[in-house]
The first five atom37 places (N, CA, C, CB, O) and aatype in JSON, in Angstrom:
{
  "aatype": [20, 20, 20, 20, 20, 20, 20, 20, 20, 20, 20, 20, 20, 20, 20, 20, 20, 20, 20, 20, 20, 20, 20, 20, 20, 20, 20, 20, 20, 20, 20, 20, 20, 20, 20, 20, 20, 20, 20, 20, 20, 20, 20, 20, 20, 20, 20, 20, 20, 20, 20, 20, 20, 20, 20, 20, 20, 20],
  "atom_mask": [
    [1, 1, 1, 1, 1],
    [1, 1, 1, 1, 1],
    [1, 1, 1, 1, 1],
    [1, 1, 1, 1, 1],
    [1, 1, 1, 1, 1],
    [1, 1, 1, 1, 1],
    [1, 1, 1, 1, 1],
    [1, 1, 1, 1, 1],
    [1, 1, 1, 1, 1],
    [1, 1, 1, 1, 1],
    [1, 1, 1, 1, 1],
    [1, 1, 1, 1, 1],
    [1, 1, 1, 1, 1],
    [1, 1, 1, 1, 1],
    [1, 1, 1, 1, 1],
    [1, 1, 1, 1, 1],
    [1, 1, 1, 1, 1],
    [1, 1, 1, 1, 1],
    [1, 1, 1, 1, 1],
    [1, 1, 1, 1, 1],
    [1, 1, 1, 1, 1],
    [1, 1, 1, 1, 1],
    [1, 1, 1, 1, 1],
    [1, 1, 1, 1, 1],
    [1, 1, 1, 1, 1],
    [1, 1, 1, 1, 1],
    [1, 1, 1, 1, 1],
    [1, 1, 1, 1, 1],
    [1, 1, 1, 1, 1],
    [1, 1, 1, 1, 1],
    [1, 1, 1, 1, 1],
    [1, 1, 1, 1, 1],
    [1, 1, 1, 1, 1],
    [1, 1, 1, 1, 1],
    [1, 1, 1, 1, 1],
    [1, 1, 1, 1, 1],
    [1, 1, 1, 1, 1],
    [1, 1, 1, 1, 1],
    [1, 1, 1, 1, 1],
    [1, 1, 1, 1, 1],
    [1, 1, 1, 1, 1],
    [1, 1, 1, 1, 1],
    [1, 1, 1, 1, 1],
    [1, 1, 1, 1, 1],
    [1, 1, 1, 1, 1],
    [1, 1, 1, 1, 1],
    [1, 1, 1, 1, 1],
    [1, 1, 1, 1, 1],
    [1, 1, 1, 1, 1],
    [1, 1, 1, 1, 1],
    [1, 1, 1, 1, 1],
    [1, 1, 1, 1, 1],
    [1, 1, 1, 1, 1],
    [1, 1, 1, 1, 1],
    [1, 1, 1, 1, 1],
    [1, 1, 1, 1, 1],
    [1, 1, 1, 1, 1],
    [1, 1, 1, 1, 1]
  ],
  "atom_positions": [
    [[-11.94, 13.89, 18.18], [-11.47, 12.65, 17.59], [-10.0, 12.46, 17.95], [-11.68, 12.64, 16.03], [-9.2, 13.38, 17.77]],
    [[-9.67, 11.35, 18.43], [-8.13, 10.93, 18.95], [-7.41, 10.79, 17.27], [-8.1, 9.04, 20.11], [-7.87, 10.7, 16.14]],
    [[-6.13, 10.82, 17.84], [-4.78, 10.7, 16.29], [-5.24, 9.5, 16.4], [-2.67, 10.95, 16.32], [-5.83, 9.31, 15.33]],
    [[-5.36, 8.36, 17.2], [-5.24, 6.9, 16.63], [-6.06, 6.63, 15.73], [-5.4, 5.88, 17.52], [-5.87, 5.96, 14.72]],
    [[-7.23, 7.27, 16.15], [-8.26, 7.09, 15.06], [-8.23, 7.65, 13.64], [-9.38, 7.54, 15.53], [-8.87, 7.08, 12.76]],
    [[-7.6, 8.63, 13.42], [-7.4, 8.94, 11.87], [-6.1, 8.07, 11.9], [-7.2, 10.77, 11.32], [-5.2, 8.85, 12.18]],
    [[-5.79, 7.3, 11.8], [-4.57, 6.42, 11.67], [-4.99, 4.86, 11.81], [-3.47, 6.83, 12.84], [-4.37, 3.87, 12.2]],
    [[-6.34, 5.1, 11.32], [-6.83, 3.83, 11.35], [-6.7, 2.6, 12.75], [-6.15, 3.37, 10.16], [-6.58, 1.37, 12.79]],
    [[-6.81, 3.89, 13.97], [-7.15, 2.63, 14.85], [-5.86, 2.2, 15.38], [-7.87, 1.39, 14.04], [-5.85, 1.35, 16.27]],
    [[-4.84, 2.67, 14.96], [-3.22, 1.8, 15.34], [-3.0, 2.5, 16.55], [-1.66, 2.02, 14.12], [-2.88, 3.73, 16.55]],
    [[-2.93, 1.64, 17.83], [-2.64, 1.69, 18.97], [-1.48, 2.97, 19.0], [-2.26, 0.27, 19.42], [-0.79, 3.13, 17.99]],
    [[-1.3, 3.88, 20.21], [-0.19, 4.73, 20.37], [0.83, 3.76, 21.08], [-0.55, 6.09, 21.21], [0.47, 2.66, 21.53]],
    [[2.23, 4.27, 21.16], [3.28, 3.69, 21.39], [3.11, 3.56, 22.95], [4.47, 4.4, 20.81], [3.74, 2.59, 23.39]],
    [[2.34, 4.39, 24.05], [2.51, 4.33, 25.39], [0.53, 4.02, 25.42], [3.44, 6.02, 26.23], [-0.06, 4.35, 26.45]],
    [[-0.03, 3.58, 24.58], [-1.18, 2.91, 25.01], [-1.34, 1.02, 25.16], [-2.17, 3.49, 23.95], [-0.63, 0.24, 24.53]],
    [[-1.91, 0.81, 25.67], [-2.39, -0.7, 25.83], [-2.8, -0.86, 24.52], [-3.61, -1.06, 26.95], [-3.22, -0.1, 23.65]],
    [[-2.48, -2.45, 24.64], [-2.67, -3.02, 22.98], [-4.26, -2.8, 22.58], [-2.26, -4.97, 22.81], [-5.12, -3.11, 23.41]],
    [[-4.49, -2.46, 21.78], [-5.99, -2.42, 21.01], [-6.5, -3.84, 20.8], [-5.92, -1.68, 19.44], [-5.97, -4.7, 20.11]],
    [[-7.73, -3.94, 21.58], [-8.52, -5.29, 21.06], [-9.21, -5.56, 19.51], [-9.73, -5.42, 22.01], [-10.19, -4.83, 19.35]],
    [[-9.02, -6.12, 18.77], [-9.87, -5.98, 17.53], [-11.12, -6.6, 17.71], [-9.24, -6.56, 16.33], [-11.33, -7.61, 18.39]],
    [[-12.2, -5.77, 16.86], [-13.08, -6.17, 17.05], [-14.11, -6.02, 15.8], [-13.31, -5.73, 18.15], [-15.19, -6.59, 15.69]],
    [[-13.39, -4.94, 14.71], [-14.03, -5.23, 13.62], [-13.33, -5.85, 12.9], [-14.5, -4.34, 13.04], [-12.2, -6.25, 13.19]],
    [[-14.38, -6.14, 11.04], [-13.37, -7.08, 10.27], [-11.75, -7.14, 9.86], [-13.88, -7.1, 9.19], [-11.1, -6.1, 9.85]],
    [[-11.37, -7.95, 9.65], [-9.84, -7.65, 9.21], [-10.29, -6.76, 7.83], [-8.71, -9.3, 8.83], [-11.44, -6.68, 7.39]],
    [[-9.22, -6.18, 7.32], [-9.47, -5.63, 6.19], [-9.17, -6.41, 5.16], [-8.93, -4.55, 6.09], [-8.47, -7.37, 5.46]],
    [[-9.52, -6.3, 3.9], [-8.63, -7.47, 2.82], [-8.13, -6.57, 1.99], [-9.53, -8.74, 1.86], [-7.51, -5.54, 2.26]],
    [[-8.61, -7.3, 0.28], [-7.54, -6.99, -0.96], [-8.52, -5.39, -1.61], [-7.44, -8.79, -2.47], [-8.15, -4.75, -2.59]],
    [[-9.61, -5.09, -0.88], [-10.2, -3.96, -1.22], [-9.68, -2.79, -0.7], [-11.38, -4.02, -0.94], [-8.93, -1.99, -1.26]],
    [[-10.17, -2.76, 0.51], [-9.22, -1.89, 1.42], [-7.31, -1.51, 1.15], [-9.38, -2.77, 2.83], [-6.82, -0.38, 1.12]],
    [[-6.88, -2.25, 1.06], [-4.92, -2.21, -0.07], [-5.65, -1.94, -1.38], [-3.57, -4.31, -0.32], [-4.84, -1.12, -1.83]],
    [[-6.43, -2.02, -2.16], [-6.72, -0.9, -3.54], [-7.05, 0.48, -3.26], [-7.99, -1.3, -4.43], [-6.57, 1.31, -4.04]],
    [[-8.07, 1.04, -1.9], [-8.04, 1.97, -1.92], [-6.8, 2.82, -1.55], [-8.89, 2.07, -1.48], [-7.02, 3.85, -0.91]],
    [[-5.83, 2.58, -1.81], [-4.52, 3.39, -1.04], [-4.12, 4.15, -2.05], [-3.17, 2.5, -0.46], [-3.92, 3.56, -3.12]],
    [[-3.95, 5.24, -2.02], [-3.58, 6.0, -3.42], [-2.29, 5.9, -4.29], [-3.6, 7.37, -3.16], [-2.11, 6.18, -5.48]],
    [[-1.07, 5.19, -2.93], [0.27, 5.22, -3.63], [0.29, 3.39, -4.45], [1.78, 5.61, -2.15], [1.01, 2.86, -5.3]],
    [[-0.42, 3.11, -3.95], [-0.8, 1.8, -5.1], [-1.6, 1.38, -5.95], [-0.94, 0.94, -4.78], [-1.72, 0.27, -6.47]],
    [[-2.44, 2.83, -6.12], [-3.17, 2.91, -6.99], [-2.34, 3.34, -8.39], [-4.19, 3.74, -6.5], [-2.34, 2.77, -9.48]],
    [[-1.45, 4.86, -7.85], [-0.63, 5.41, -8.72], [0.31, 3.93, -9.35], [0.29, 6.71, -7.87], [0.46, 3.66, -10.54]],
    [[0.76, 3.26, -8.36], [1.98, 2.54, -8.83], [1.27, 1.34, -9.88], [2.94, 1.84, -7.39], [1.88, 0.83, -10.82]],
    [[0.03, 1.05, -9.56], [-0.67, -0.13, -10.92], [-1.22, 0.56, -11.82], [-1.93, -1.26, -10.54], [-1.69, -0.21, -12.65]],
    [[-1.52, 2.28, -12.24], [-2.0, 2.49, -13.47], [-0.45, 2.72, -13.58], [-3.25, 3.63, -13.86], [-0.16, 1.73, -14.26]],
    [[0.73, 3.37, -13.37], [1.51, 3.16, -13.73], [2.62, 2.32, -14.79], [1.41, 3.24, -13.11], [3.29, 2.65, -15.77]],
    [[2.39, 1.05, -13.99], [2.66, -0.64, -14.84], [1.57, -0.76, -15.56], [2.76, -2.18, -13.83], [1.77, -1.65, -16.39]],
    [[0.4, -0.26, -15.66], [-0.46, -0.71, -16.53], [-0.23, -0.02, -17.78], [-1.77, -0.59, -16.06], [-0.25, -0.6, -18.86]],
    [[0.0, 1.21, -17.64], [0.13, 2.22, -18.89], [1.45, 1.71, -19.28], [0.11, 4.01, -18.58], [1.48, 1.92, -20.49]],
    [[2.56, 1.15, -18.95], [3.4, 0.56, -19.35], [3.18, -0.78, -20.32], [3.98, 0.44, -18.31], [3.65, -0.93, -21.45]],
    [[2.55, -1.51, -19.76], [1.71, -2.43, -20.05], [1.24, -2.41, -21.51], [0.69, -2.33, -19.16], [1.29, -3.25, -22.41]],
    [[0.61, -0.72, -21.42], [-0.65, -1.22, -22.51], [0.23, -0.59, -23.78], [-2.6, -0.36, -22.25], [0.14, -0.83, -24.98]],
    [[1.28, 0.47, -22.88], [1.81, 1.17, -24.3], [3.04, 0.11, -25.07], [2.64, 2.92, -23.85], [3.56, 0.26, -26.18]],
    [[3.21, -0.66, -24.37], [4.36, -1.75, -24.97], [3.53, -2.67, -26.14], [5.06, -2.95, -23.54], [3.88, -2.95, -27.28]],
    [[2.27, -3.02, -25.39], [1.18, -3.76, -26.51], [0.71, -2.86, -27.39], [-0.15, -4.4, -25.9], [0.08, -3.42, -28.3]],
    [[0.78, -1.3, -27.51], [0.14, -0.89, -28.68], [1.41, -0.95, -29.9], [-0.57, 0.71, -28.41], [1.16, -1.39, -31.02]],
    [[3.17, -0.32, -29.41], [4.03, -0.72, -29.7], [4.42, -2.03, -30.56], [4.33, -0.6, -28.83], [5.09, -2.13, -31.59]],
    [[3.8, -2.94, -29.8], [4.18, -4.61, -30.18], [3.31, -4.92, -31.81], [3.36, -5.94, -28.59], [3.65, -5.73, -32.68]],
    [[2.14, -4.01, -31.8], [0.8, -4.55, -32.57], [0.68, -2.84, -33.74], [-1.03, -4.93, -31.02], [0.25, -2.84, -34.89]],
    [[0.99, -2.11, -33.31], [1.32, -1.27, -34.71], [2.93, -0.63, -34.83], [0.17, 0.14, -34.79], [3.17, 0.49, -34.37]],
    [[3.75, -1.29, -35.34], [5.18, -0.81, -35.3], [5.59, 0.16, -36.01], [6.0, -1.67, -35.58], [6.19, -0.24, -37.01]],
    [[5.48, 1.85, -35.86], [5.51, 2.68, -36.74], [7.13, 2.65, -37.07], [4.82, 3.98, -36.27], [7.59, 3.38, -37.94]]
  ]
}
């Protein structure tokens, strides 16, 4: 298996441009990424702990 290919296909710097030929990727493919996965439960747990905060004020 070539590096380009675990690198999703991204042309090397001294290869010819890559033709595309499968789908573009969309908004599924950018969820599976792990460092933006971390970064939205992140804001979310922020999120939810400000609303538990807001709604029982010990």
């Amino acid at each position: 298996m070539r590096a380009a290919a675990l690198r999703h296909d991204l042309p090397e710097m001294n290869d010819e441009p890559a033709e595309i030929t499968d789908e573009p990727r969309g908004c599924l493919f950018a969820l599976s990424q792990p460092p933006l996965m971390f970064f939205l439960a992140f804001v979310g747990t922020l999120i939810l702990l400000t609303a538990v905060h807001d709604l029982y004020r010990w």
